[in-house]
C-alpha positions in Angstrom: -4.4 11.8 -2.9 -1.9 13.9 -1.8 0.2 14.1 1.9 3.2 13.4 2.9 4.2 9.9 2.6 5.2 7.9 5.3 5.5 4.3 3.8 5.2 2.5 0.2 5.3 -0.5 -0.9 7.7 -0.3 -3.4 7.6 -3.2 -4.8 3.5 -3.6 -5.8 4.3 -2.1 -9.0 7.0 -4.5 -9.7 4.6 -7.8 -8.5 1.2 -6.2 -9.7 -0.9 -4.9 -12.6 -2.3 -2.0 -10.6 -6.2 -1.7 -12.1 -8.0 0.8 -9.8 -6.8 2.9 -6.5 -8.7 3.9 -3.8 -8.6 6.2 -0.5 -9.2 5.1 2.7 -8.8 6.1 6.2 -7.4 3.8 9.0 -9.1 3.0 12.1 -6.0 3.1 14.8 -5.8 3.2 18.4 -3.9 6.0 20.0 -0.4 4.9 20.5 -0.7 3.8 16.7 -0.9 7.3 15.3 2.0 8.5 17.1 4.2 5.8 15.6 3.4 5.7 12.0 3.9 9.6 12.4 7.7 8.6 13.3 7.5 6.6 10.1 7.4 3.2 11.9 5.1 1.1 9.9 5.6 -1.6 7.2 3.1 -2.5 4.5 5.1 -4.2 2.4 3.6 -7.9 3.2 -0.1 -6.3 4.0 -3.3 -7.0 1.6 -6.6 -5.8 2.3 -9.9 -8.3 3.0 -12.8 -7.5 1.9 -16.2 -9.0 3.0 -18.5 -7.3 1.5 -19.6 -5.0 4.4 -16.4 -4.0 5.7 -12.6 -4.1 4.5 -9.7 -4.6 6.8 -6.0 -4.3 6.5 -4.4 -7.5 7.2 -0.3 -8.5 7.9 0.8 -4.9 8.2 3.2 -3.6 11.1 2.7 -0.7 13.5 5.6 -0.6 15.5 4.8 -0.5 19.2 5.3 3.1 20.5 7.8 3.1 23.4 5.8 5.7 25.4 2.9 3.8 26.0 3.7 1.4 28.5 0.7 -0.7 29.5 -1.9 0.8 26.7 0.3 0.3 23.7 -1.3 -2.1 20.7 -1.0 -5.3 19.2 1.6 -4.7 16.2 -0.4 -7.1 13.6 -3.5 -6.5 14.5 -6.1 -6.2 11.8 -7.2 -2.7 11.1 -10.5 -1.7 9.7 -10.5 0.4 6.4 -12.8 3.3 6.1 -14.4 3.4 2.9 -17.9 4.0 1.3 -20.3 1.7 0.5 -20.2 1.6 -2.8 -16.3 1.5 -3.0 -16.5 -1.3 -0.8 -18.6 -2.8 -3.2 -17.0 -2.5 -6.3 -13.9 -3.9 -4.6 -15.5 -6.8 -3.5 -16.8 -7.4 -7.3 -13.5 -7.3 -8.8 -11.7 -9.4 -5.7 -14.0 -12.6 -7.0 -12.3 -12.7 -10.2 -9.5 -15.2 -10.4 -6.1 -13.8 -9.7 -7.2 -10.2 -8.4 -6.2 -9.1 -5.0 -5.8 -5.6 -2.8 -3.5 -4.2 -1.8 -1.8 -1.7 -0.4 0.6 1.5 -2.3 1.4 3.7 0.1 0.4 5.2 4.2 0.0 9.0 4.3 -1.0 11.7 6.5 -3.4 14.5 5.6 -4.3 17.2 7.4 -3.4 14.8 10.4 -4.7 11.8 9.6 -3.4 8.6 8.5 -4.4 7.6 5.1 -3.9 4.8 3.3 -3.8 4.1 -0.9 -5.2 0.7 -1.7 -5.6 -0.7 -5.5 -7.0 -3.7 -6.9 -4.3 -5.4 -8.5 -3.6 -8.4 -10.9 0.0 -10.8 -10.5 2.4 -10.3 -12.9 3.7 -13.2 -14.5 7.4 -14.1 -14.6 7.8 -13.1 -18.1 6.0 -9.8 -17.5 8.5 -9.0 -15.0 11.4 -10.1 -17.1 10.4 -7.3 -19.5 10.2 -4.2 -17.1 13.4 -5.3 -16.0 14.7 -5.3 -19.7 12.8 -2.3 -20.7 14.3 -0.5 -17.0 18.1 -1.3 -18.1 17.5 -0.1 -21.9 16.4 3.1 -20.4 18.9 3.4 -18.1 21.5 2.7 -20.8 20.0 5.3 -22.9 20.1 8.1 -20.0 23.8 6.7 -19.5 24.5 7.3 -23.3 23.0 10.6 -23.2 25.1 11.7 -20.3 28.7 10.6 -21.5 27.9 13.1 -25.1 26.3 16.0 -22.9 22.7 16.2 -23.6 
Protein backbone atom coordinates (compact mmCIF):
# COMPACT_ATOMS: atom_id res chain seq x y z
CA UNK A 1 0.00 0.00 0.00
CA UNK A 2 2.21 2.39 -1.13
CA UNK A 3 1.71 5.98 -3.28
CA UNK A 4 1.85 9.15 -2.58
CA UNK A 5 -0.46 10.38 -0.07
CA UNK A 6 -2.84 12.90 -0.61
CA UNK A 7 -4.93 12.99 2.63
CA UNK A 8 -5.05 11.14 6.27
CA UNK A 9 -6.95 11.13 8.77
CA UNK A 10 -4.83 11.89 11.41
CA UNK A 11 -6.65 11.49 14.03
CA UNK A 12 -8.10 7.66 13.56
CA UNK A 13 -5.23 6.46 15.38
CA UNK A 14 -5.87 8.72 18.25
CA UNK A 15 -10.01 7.83 18.38
CA UNK A 16 -9.56 4.13 17.20
CA UNK A 17 -8.07 0.67 17.87
CA UNK A 18 -7.14 -0.01 14.22
CA UNK A 19 -7.82 -4.08 13.86
CA UNK A 20 -7.47 -4.82 10.18
CA UNK A 21 -6.68 -2.49 6.83
CA UNK A 22 -7.72 -2.91 3.65
CA UNK A 23 -7.22 -1.46 -0.04
CA UNK A 24 -9.78 -0.20 -2.13
CA UNK A 25 -10.22 1.79 -5.19
CA UNK A 26 -12.75 4.69 -5.48
CA UNK A 27 -15.32 4.95 -7.99
CA UNK A 28 -15.13 8.94 -8.96
CA UNK A 29 -16.53 10.93 -11.61
CA UNK A 30 -14.20 12.93 -13.78
CA UNK A 31 -13.87 16.30 -12.28
CA UNK A 32 -13.29 14.25 -8.96
CA UNK A 33 -9.96 12.91 -9.93
CA UNK A 34 -8.57 16.11 -10.93
CA UNK A 35 -9.23 17.61 -7.51
CA UNK A 36 -8.18 15.12 -5.08
CA UNK A 37 -4.92 15.17 -7.33
CA UNK A 38 -4.57 18.99 -6.16
CA UNK A 39 -4.97 17.53 -2.65
CA UNK A 40 -8.49 18.83 -2.16
CA UNK A 41 -10.30 16.21 -0.36
CA UNK A 42 -11.21 15.73 3.40
CA UNK A 43 -11.74 12.34 5.08
CA UNK A 44 -11.46 13.23 8.25
CA UNK A 45 -15.41 12.90 9.22
CA UNK A 46 -15.93 9.96 6.49
CA UNK A 47 -16.76 6.06 7.58
CA UNK A 48 -17.42 3.53 5.19
CA UNK A 49 -21.04 1.41 4.99
CA UNK A 50 -21.03 -1.73 4.27
CA UNK A 51 -24.12 -3.84 3.19
CA UNK A 52 -23.02 -6.85 2.54
CA UNK A 53 -22.83 -6.64 -1.36
CA UNK A 54 -21.24 -3.38 -1.73
CA UNK A 55 -19.29 -0.79 0.53
CA UNK A 56 -19.54 2.95 0.13
CA UNK A 57 -17.68 5.83 1.39
CA UNK A 58 -19.94 8.09 3.21
CA UNK A 59 -19.44 12.08 4.65
CA UNK A 60 -16.19 12.56 2.85
CA UNK A 61 -15.44 15.97 0.77
CA UNK A 62 -14.22 16.27 -2.82
CA UNK A 63 -13.83 19.76 -3.41
CA UNK A 64 -15.66 20.90 -6.54
CA UNK A 65 -13.06 21.37 -9.33
CA UNK A 66 -13.36 24.99 -10.64
CA UNK A 67 -12.82 23.89 -14.33
CA UNK A 68 -15.82 22.09 -14.68
CA UNK A 69 -18.47 24.39 -14.97
CA UNK A 70 -21.83 22.67 -15.58
CA UNK A 71 -20.42 18.80 -15.26
CA UNK A 72 -18.67 19.23 -11.90
CA UNK A 73 -20.06 16.69 -8.88
CA UNK A 74 -21.84 16.72 -5.84
CA UNK A 75 -19.10 17.33 -3.01
CA UNK A 76 -20.72 14.64 -0.40
CA UNK A 77 -21.88 12.36 -2.55
CA UNK A 78 -21.52 8.78 -1.48
CA UNK A 79 -18.80 6.95 -3.30
CA UNK A 80 -18.69 3.23 -4.00
CA UNK A 81 -15.60 1.23 -2.70
CA UNK A 82 -14.01 -1.27 -4.92
CA UNK A 83 -13.27 -4.28 -3.11
CA UNK A 84 -13.48 -8.11 -3.40
CA UNK A 85 -15.95 -10.22 -2.46
CA UNK A 86 -14.61 -11.77 0.17
CA UNK A 87 -13.10 -8.57 1.74
CA UNK A 88 -16.34 -7.16 1.56
CA UNK A 89 -17.42 -9.97 3.45
CA UNK A 90 -15.27 -10.20 6.19
CA UNK A 91 -15.84 -6.50 6.76
CA UNK A 92 -19.26 -6.84 7.02
CA UNK A 93 -18.70 -9.80 9.81
CA UNK A 94 -16.66 -7.75 12.05
CA UNK A 95 -18.96 -4.31 11.43
CA UNK A 96 -21.89 -6.45 13.44
CA UNK A 97 -19.94 -6.66 16.48
CA UNK A 98 -20.79 -3.98 19.00
CA UNK A 99 -18.68 -0.92 18.88
CA UNK A 100 -16.67 -1.78 15.53
CA UNK A 101 -16.79 0.57 12.67
CA UNK A 102 -14.75 1.53 9.22
CA UNK A 103 -13.09 3.80 8.52
CA UNK A 104 -11.03 5.60 6.61
CA UNK A 105 -6.68 6.16 7.09
CA UNK A 106 -5.51 7.73 4.28
CA UNK A 107 -6.48 8.66 0.07
CA UNK A 108 -3.55 7.83 -2.23
CA UNK A 109 -2.66 7.74 -5.84
CA UNK A 110 -1.02 4.75 -7.52
CA UNK A 111 0.13 4.53 -10.75
CA UNK A 112 -2.72 7.09 -11.30
CA UNK A 113 -5.41 6.04 -9.44
CA UNK A 114 -6.99 7.12 -6.45
CA UNK A 115 -6.80 4.78 -3.64
CA UNK A 116 -8.10 4.61 -0.54
CA UNK A 117 -6.81 2.70 3.04
CA UNK A 118 -9.82 1.66 5.12
CA UNK A 119 -9.52 -0.43 8.52
CA UNK A 120 -11.93 -1.85 10.84
CA UNK A 121 -11.60 -0.06 13.95
CA UNK A 122 -12.75 -0.28 17.64
CA UNK A 123 -13.38 3.39 19.91
CA UNK A 124 -11.04 4.10 22.23
CA UNK A 125 -12.21 4.87 25.53
CA UNK A 126 -11.46 8.04 27.47
CA UNK A 127 -8.94 6.51 29.64
CA UNK A 128 -7.28 4.74 26.66
CA UNK A 129 -6.70 8.02 25.21
CA UNK A 130 -5.56 9.56 28.46
CA UNK A 131 -2.68 7.15 28.34
CA UNK A 132 -1.14 7.69 24.75
CA UNK A 133 -1.29 11.12 25.68
CA UNK A 134 0.81 10.37 28.84
CA UNK A 135 2.87 7.77 27.23
CA UNK A 136 3.39 10.63 24.00
CA UNK A 137 4.73 13.48 26.61
CA UNK A 138 7.04 10.83 28.57
CA UNK A 139 8.59 10.18 25.26
CA UNK A 140 8.90 13.43 24.23
CA UNK A 141 10.44 14.32 27.60
CA UNK A 142 12.87 11.62 27.19
CA UNK A 143 13.94 12.75 23.50
CA UNK A 144 14.13 16.37 25.21
CA UNK A 145 16.49 14.90 27.89
CA UNK A 146 18.47 13.20 25.49
CA UNK A 147 19.00 16.34 23.43
CA UNK A 148 20.07 18.89 26.13
CA UNK A 149 23.30 15.99 27.24
CA UNK A 150 24.15 15.35 23.42
CA UNK A 151 23.16 11.88 22.55
Amino acid sequence: MSGKTISKNKKAYFNFHILDTYEAGLVLQGSEIKSIRNHQISIEQAYVHVDGEEAWLVDSYIHPYEQASTFNHNPNRRRKLLLHKKEILDMWDKVRIKGHTIIPLRVYLSHGKAKIEIAVAKGKKLHDKRRDIAERDAERDKQRDLRQIGL
